[in-house]
C-alpha positions in Angstrom: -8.0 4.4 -37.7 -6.7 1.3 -36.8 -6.4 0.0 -32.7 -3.0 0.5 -31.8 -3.0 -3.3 -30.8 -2.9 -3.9 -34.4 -0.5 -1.8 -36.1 1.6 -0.5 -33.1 5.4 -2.4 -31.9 4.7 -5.4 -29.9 7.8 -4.6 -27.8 6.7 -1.2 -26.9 2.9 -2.4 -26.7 4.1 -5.1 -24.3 5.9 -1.9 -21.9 2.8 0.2 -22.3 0.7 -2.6 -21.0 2.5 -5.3 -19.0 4.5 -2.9 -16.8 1.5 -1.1 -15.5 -0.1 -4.2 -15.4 2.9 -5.7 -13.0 2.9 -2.9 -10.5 -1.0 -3.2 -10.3 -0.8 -6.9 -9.5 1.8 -6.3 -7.2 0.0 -3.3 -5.2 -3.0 -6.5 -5.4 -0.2 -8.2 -3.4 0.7 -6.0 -1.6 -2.4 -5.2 1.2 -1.5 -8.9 2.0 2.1 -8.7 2.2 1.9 -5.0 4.3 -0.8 -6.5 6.6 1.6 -9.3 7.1 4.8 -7.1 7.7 3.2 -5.0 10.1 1.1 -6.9 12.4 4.1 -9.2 12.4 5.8 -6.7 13.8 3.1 -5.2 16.2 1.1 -8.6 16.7 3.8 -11.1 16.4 3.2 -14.4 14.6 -0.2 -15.2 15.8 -1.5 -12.3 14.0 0.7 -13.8 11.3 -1.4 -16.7 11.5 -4.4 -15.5 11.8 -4.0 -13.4 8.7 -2.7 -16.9 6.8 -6.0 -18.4 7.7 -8.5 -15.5 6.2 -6.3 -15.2 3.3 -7.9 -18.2 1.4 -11.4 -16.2 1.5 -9.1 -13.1 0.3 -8.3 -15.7 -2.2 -11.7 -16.6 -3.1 -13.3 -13.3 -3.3 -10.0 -12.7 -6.2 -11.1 -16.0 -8.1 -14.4 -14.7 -8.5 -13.7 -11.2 -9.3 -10.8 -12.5 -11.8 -13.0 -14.6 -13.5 -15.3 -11.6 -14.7 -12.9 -9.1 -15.3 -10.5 -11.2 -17.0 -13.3 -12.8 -19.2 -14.7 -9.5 -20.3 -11.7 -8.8 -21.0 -10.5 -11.3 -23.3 -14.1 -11.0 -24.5 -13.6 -7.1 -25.3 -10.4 -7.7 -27.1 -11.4 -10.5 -29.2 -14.4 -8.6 -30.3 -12.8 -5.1 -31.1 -10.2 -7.2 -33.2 -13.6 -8.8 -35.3 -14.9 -5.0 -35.4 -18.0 -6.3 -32.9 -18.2 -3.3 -30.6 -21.9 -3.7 -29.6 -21.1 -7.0 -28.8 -18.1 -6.2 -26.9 -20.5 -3.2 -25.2 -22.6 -5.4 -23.6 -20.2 -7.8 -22.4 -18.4 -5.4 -20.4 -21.7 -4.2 -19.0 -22.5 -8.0 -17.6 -18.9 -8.4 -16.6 -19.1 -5.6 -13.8 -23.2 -7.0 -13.6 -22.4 -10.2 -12.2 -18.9 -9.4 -10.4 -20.6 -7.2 -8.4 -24.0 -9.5 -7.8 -21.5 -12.3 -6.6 -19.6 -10.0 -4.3 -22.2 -9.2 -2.1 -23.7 -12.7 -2.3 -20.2 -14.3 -0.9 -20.2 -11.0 1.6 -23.1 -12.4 3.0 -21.8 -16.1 2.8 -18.7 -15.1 4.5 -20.0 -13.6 7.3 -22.6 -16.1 8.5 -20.2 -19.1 7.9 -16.7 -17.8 9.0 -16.2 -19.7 12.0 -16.6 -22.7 9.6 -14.7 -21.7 6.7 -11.7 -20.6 9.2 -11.8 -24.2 10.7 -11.6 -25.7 7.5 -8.6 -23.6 6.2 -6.5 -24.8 9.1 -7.8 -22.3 12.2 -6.3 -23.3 15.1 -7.6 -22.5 19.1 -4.7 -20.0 19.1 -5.5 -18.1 16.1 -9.3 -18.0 16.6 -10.3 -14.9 17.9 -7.5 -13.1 15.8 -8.7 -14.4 12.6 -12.1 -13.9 13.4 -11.7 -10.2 14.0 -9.5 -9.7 10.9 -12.2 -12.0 8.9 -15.0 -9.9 9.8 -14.1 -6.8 8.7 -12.4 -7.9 5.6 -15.2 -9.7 4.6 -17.5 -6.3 4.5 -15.1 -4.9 2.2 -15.2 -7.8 -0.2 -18.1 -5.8 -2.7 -15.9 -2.8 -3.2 -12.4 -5.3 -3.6 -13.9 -8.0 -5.9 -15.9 -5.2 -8.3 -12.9 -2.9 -8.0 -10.6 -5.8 -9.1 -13.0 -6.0 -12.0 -12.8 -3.0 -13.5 -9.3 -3.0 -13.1 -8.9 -5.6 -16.0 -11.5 -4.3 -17.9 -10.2 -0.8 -17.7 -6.2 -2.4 -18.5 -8.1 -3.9 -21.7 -9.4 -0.9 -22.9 -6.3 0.4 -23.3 -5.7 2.6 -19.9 -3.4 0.3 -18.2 -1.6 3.4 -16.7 -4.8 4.4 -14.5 -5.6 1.1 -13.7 -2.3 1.4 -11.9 -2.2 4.4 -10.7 -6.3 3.5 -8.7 -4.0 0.4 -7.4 -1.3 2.3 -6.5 -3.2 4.9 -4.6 -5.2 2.4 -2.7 -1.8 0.5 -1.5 -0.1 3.6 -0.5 -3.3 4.3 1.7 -3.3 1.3 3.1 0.7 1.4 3.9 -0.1 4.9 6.2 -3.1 3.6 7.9 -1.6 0.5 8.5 0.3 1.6 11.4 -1.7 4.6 12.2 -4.3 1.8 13.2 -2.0 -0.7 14.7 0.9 1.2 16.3 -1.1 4.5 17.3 -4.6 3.4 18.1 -3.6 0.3 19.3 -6.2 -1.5 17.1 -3.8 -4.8 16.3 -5.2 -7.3 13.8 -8.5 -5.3 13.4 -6.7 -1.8 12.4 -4.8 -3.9 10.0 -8.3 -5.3 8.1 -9.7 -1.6 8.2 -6.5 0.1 6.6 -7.3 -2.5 4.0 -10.8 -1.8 3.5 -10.4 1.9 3.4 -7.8 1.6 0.8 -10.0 -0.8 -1.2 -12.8 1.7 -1.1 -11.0 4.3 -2.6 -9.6 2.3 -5.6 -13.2 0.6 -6.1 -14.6 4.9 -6.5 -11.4 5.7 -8.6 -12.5 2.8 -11.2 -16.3 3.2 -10.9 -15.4 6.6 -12.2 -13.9 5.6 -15.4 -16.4 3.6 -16.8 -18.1 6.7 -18.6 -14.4 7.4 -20.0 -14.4 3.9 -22.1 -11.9 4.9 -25.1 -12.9 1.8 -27.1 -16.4 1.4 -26.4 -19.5 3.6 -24.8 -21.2 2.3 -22.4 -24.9 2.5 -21.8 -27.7 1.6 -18.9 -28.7 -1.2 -21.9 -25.1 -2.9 -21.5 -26.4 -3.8 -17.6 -29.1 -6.1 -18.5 -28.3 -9.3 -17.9 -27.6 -11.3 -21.5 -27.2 -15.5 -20.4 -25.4 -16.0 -23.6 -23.3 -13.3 -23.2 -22.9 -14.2 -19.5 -21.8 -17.7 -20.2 -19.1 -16.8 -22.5 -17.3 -14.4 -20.2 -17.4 -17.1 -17.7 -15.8 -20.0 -19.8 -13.6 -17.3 -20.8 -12.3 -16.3 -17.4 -12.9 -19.5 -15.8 -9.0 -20.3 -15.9 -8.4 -17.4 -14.1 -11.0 -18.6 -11.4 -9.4 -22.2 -11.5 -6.1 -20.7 -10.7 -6.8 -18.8 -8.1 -9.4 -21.6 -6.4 -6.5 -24.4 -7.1 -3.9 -21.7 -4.6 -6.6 -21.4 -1.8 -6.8 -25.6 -2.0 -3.4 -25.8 -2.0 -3.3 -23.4 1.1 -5.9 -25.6 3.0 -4.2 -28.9 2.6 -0.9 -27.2 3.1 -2.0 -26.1 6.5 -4.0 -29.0 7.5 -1.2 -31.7 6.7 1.6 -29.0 8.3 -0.8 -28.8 11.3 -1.1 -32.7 11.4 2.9 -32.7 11.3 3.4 -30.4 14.4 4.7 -27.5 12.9 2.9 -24.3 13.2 4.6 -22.3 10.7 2.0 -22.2 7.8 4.6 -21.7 5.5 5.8 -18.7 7.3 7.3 -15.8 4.7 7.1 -18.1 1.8 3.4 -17.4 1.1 3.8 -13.8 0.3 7.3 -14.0 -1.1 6.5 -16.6 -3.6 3.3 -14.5 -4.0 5.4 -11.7 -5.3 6.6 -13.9 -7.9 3.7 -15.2 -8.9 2.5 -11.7 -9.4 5.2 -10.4 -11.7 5.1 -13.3 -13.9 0.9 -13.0 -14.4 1.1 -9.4 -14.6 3.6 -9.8 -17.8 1.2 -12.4 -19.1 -1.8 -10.5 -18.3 -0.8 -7.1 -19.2 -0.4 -8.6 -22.6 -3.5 -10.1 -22.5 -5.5 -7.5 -24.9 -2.5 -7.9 -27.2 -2.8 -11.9 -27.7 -6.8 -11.5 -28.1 -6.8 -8.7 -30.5 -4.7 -9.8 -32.8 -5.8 -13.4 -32.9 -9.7 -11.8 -33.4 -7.8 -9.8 -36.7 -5.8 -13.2 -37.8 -2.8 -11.4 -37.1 -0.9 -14.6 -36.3 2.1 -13.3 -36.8 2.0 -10.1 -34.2 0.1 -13.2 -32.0 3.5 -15.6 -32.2 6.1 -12.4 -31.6 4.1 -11.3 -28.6 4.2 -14.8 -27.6 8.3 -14.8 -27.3 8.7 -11.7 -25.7 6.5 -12.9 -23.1 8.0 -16.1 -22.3 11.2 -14.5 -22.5 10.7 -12.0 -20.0 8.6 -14.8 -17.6 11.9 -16.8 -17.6 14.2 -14.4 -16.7 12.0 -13.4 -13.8 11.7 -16.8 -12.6 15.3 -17.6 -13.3 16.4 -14.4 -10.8 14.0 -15.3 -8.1 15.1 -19.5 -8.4 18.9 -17.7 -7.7 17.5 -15.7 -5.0 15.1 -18.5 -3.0 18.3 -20.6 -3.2 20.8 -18.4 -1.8 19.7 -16.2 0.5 16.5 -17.2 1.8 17.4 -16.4 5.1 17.5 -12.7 4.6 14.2 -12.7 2.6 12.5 -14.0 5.6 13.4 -11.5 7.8 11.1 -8.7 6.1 8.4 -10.1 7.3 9.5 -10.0 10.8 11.7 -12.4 13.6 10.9 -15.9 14.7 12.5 -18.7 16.3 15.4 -20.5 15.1 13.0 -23.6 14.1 11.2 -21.2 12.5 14.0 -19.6 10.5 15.2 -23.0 9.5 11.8 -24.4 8.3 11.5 -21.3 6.0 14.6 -21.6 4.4 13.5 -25.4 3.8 10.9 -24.7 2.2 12.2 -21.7 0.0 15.0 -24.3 -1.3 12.7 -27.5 -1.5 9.0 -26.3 -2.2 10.1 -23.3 -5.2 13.3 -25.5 -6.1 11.5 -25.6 -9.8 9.6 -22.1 -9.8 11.8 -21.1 -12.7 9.3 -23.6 -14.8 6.7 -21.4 -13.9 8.2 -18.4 -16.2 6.5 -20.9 -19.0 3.6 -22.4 -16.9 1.8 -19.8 -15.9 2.0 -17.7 -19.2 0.4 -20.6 -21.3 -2.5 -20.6 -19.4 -2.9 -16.9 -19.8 -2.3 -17.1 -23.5 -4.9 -19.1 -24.0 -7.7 -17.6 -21.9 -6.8 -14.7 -24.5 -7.8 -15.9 -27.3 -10.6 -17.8 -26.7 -9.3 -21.5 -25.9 -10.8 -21.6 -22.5 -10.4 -25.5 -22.4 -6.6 -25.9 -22.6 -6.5 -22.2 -20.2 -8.4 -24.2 -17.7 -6.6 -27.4 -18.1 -3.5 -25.9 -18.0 -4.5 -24.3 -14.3 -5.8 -26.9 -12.6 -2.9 -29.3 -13.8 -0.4 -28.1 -11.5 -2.2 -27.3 -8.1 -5.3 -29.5 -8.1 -4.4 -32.4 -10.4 -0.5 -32.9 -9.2 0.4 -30.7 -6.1 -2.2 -31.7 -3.6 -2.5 -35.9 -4.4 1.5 -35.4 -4.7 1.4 -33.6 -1.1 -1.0 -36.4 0.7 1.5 -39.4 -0.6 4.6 -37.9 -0.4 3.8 -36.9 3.3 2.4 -40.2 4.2 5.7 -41.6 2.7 8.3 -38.6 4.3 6.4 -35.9 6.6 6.9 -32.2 6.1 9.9 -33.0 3.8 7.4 -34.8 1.8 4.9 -32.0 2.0 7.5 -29.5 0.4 8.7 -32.1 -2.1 5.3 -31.9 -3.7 6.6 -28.5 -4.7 9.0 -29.2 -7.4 7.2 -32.5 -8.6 4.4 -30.5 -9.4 5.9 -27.3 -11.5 7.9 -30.0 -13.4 4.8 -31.9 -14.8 3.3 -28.9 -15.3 5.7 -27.2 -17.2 5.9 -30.9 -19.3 2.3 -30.2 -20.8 2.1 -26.5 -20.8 5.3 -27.0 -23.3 3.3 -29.3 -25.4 0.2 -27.4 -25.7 2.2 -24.2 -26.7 4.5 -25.8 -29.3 1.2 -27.6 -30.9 -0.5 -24.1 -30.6 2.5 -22.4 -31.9 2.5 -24.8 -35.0 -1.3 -23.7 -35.8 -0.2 -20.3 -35.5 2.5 -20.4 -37.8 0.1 -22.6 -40.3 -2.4 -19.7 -39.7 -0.3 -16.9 -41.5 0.6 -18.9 -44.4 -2.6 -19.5 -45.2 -3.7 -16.1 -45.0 -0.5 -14.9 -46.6 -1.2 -17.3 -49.2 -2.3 -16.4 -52.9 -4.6 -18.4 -54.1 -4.1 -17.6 -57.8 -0.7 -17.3 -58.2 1.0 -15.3 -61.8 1.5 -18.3 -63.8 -1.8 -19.6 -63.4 -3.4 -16.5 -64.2 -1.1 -16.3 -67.7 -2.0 -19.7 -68.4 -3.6 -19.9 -71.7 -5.7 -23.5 -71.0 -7.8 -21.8 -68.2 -11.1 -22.7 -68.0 -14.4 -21.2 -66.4 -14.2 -17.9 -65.0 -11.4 -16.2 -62.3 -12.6 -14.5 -59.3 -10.7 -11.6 -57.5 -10.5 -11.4 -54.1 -10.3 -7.7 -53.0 -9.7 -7.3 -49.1 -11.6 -4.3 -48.0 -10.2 -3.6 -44.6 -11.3 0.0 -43.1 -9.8 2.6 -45.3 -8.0 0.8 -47.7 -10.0 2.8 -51.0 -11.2 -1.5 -51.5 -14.6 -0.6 -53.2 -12.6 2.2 -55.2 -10.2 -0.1 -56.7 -12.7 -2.7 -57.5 -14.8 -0.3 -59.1 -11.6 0.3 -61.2 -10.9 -3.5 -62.1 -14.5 -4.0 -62.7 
């Protein structure tokens, strides 16, 4: 029987996949976002800070983590559509390998060099012993986050999406009760907060280890853990956009707070991080969730379920963007306040920044998608030019001369400049792509001997018939017949 990938609605595929995957990249959000709200509201905006400054190794630990669970999962699909499922075995096997030899590796790195790291990501003499408490213990818990975020794609590919949701789900929940059991009750402050999260990222890291003997595509064996270098190397350049986006945000976070610092303000972008954030994580888990779709049936020259999957997910990306571009312009103010109270200079420099710095996010309903798309099915060179374009290439050099040129105003200008290039070349790269797709079908739709050269009388040397002998489709009986 055929994967349902192949043969099932790509409407309802994109529900079955994408929604679960939306809410899991939200709960990812989340532990952030909760951390902020409540130590916010039991630290006050040092703690704030403090959490601001950690967050690019958060961010770091992700890139990684992203990079092998996304590529062996783009290298699953593509292989189950070519019928390859030793090959896709093993790939899985390294995937969760590597992830979890790098996780303990930057564990290690993390904790010898944070002082350093938390200077260079815009540490001030305020925030330093907050962050470094909150760094500490959330870089112990960066084995069972990074390998647990791992499985979470694989297991999404694989065609479980619902309990990859439901181990993220349960994790954030946790996290939401011991957050101010820690901090409110035990008086812990910044430090309850990072071990609510590590807790909660412990028990979603045992939920997914237990799932790997319950592969439904695939079985996996102790011979799918030895290290392959080939097989290594492709799951990196496959997942390597995935990295690249995720590297490019904790750049953009560094210079961000380095040129704000420079400027005098201390906000560090106050609310906008996480809120934008939540954005960010609807629109990639739409994309992501559809992920297996896009790779499967490219891998089975399906070009057409490939192109209608393609709309739908653009469509929806747009419409998301386009309601939170109504929102960030309208009522910014009250968005802000979730995360707790500040001053009034604060409160006013939020709202700049929600109307300035996202004044183009509805461009990134197309932007981020493409990239996506093309990670899944195997382009890894436009997926990785496509994420570094807007936040290393344009955002940051735009942010250093615009600031130069106006100050903070300049700094959030950068924003919109940025998402508008962007969005310029992701558009050409899909509609060139696009075009190949649609090329794609005819030529496999195409018959090559068509009726009235076959009842043409002049023919010379001999006709050969092509018989497609896809899995259960009785092709060896019927040739057997014409023979």
């Amino acid at each position: 029987e055929e994967n349902i990938l192949g043969k099932e609605k790509i409407g309802k595929l994109i529900k079955k996949f994408s929604i679960p995957c939306i809410i899991s990249m939200l709960v990812n959000s989340l532990y952030n976002i909760v951390d902020q709200i409540f130590i916010g509201q039991g630290v006050g905006y040092l703690g704030n800070g403090a959490t601001n400054v950690v967050f690019p190794l958060v961010m770091v630990g992700l890139a990684f983590s992203l990079m092998f669970g996304d590529g062996a999962s783009a290298y699953l699909s593509l292989k189950l559509g070519e019928k390859k499922n030793k090959e896709a075995e093993v790939g899985i096997g390294n995937g969760i390998l590597i992830s979890a030899i790098v996780s303990i590796l930057f564990c290690f790195i993390t904790l010898i060099f944070l002082p350093l790291f938390l200077k260079l990501f815009g540490c001030t003499e305020n925030l330093q012993s907050y962050a470094m408490t909150y760094g500490r213990i959330i870089a112990i818990g960066f084995p069972f986050s990074m390998i647990g975020t791992t499985l979470n794609s694989v297991i999404r590919a694989d065609g479980s999406p619902k309990y990859s949701m439901i181990s993220m789900i349960v994790g954030a929940v946790l996290n939401t009760i011991l957050d101010p059991i820690f901090i409110f009750v035990f008086n812990k402050g910044v430090a309850g907060a990072a071990v609510a999260t590590v807790i909660s990222q412990i028990v979603t890291f045992a939920l997914n280890i237990m799932y790997i003997k319950r592969f439904k595509t695939i079985k996996i064996s102790k011979e799918c853990f030895k290290l392959n270098k080939d097989t290594c190397k492709k799951i990196t350049t496959l997942g390597i956009s995935s990295f690249i986006m995720q590297m490019s945000f904790v750049c953009v976070m560094t210079v961000e707070n380095n040129l704000l610092g420079k400027y005098g303000l201390d906000s560090k972008f106050g609310a906008e991080i996480p809120i934008s954030q939540i954005l960010n994580s609807i629109i990639i888990g739409i994309a992501a969730g559809s992920q297996p779709i896009f790779g499967y049936n490219y891998g089975a020259k399906k070009y057409d379920r490939v192109k209608e999957t393609l709309k739908l997910v653009l469509g929806s990306s747009v419409i998301i963007s386009t309601i939170a571009f109504i929102l960030f312009q309208t009522i910014p103010n009250k968005l802000i306040l979730i995360f707790g109270s500040g001053d009034e200079n604060y409160i006013e420099f939020a709202c700049l920044s929600f109307r300035i710095y996202l004044l183009l996010c509805i461009f990134n309903g197309i932007q981020i998608p493409s990239g996506i798309f093309f990670q899944a099915i195997g382009k890894s060179t436009k997926s990785a030019i496509l994420s570094l374009s807007r936040q290393i290439i344009i955002l940051i050099p735009a942010m250093v001369i615009l600031s130069s040129m106006y100050g903070i105003i300049g700094v959030l200008s950068a924003g919109p400049v940025a998402d508008g290039i962007a969005f310029i070349l992701a558009f050409v790269f899909l509609a060139k792509e696009y075009k190949n797709l649609k090329d794609g079908a005819k030529v496999k739709d195409k018959v090559v001997l068509d009726e009235n050269s076959i009842n043409n009388k002049n023919i010379e040397g001999n006709v050969i018939i092509t018989i497609a002998r896809e899995y259960g489709s009785g092709g060896r009986y019927i040739g057997k017949l014409v023979a």
